[in-house]
N, C-alpha and C positions, 0 to 999 in steps of 0.2 A: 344830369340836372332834370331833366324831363322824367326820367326812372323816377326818380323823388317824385316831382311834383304828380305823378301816378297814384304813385304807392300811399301820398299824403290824402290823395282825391279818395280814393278805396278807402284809404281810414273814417275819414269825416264821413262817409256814406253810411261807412259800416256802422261808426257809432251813432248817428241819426236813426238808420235803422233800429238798434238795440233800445235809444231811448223815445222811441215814437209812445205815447200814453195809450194807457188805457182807458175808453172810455164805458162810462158806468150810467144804466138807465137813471131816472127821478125813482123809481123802487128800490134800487141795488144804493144809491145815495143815501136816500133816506132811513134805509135800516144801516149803513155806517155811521151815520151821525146819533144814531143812539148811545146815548152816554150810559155805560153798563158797571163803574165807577159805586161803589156805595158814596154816600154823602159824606165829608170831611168833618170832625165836630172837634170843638178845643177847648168846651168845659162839661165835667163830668156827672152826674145826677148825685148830690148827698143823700137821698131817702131809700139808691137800691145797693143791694150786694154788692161789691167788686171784688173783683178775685186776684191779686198781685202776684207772680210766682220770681222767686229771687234767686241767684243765678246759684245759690249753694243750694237750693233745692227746695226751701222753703217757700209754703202757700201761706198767706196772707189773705184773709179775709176780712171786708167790712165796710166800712161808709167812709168813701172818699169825698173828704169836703173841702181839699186845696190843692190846687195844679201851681206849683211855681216854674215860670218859665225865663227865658232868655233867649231872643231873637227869634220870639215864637215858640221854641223846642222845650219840650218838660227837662228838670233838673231837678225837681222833689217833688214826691206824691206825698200830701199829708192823709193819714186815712184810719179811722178808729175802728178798730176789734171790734167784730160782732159779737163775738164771746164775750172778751173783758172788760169792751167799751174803754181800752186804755188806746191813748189818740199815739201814734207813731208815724214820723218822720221819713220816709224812706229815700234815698237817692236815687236819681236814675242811673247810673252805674252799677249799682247793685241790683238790679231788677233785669231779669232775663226776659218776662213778657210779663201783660196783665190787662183785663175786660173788666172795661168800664162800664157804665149807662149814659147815654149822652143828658145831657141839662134837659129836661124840658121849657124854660125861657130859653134857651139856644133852638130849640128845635119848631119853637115858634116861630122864633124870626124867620129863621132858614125857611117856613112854609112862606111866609107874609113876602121873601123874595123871590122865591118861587112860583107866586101866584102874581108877581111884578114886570112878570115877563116873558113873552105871548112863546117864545122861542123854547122853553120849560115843557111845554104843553105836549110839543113833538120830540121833544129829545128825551128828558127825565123822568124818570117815574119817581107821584110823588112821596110812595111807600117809605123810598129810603132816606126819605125828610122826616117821616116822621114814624121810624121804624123803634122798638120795643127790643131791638135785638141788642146781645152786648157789643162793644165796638173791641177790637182786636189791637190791642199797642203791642210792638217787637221791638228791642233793642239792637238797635245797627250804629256802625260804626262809619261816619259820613262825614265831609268837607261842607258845611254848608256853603251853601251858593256855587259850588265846588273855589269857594275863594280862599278859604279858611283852613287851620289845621286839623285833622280827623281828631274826631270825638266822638261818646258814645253819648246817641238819642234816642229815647224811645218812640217810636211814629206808629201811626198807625195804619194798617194795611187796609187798604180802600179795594182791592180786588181778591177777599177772600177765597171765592167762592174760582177761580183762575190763576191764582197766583203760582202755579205748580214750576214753570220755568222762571217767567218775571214777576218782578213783587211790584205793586207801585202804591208808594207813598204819600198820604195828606201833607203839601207842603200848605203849614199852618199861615202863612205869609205869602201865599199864592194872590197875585192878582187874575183880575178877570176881564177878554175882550170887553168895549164900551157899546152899546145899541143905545137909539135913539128911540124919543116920546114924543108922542103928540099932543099936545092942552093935557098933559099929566094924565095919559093911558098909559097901560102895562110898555113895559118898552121892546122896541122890537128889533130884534136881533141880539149881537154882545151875548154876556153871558156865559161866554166859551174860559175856561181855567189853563191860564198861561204855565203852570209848573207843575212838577211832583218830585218826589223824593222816588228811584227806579232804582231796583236792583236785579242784574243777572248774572248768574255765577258768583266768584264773590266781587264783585265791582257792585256799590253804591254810588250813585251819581245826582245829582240838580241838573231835571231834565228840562230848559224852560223851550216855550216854541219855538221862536228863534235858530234852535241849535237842534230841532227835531231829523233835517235833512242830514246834517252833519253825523249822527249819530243812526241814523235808519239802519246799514248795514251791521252796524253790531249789534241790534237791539233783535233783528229780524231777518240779516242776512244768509245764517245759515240754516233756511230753509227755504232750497229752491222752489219748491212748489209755491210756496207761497210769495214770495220775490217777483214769480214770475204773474200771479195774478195779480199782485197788490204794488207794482212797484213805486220808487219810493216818488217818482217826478207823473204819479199821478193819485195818489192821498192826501192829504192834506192833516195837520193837525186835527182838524175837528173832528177826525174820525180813533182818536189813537186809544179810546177804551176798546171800540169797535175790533180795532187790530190787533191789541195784546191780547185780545178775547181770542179772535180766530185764529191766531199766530199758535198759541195754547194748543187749541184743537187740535188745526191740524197737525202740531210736532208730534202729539199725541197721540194721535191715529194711527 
């Protein structure tokens, strides 16, 4: 009985030891909380190009001027020929990828929110509010909310420019932490985006924060080095652009 009660002493040590945190200066904090994330958008510009590629191989050219959706997710692009000016209907099913323009009254807002809250200032950069670039939609096949039965949506990749291991996803129906105002200033704090649509390997998933600890080890776990510097009981969500970003790297290194 005592051998046990030993052996149980050693364990809980041991594992106190393994999960002691790691702690991170206000420098090494505040370049994690940079949101590296393009900006999420969910209606498309009518006056530029779009480029639609369909999964039999055909490209699609021309002015998208209707998103029909459902529970947020596209389910027909309307979009008329630059060439023919003849308007066609496409399904998302049939669309293997395709580069939009985001709205520009969409990309107003998104600045006028942006300029709403003092937390924007130090996290986001505002370029990708009101960026000129096409925005990237990919056809995956996903459980929404992971509640639902798999279907194919086209979302769009919010981490182009790193997506080489994990993809993550604009979830169109993401809410957002709440921050407080004072006599109607910018509001301070909140701001932070509770979900994304995540893919690594082929697993698609509804990543919401809540469920971020739960999921750390497969998202990040097989790469010791980095486990070992970032582990998961001392991150936090507000850092998880931050993380896919250096997670990337270093696999890649």
């Amino acid at each position: 009985m005592k051998l046990k009660k030993m052996l149980l002493a050693l364990f809980l040590v041991s594992t106190a030891s393994f999960a002691q945190k790691v702690k991170y200066s206000k420098e090494e904090i505040k370049k994690m909380e940079q949101y590296l994330f393009n900006e999420g958008f969910n209606t498309p510009s009518p006056k530029k190009t779009s480029t639609v590629v369909l999964k039999d191989g055909t490209t699609v050219k021309g002015f998208c001027n209707k998103i029909d959706t459902k529970k947020g997710q596209i389910f027909e692009v309307s979009i008329k020929d630059s060439a023919t000016k003849k308007p066609t209907v496409l399904v998302a099913d049939n669309i293997d990828e395709m580069y939009l323009y985001p709205n520009e009254a969409e990309k107003f807002m998104k600045v006028a929110k942006y300029m709403g809250n003092i937390r924007n200032y130090q996290t986001k950069k505002l370029k990708n509010t009101t960026t000129k670039d096409r925005i990237h939609f990919v056809n995956q096949t996903v459980s929404l909310k992971n509640k639902k039965d798999d279907k194919e949506f086209l979302m769009q990749v919010i981490n182009p420019e790193f997506d080489d291991i994990i993809s993550v996803y604009h979830d169109p129906r993401a809410k957002e932490t709440a921050g407080f105002s004072v006599m109607g200033s910018p509001s301070l704090g909140g701001g932070v985006i509770k979900s994304y649509y995540v893919k690594k390997g082929d697993k698609v998933m509804w990543l919401h924060k809540d469920d971020f600890e739960d999921n750390y080890d497969f998202l990040f776990g097989d790469n010791a080095e980095f486990v070992k510097k970032f582990p998961k009981n001392s991150v936090e969500w507000d850092y998880f652009s931050f993380l896919v970003y250096q997670y990337t790297e270093m696999s890649n290194g």
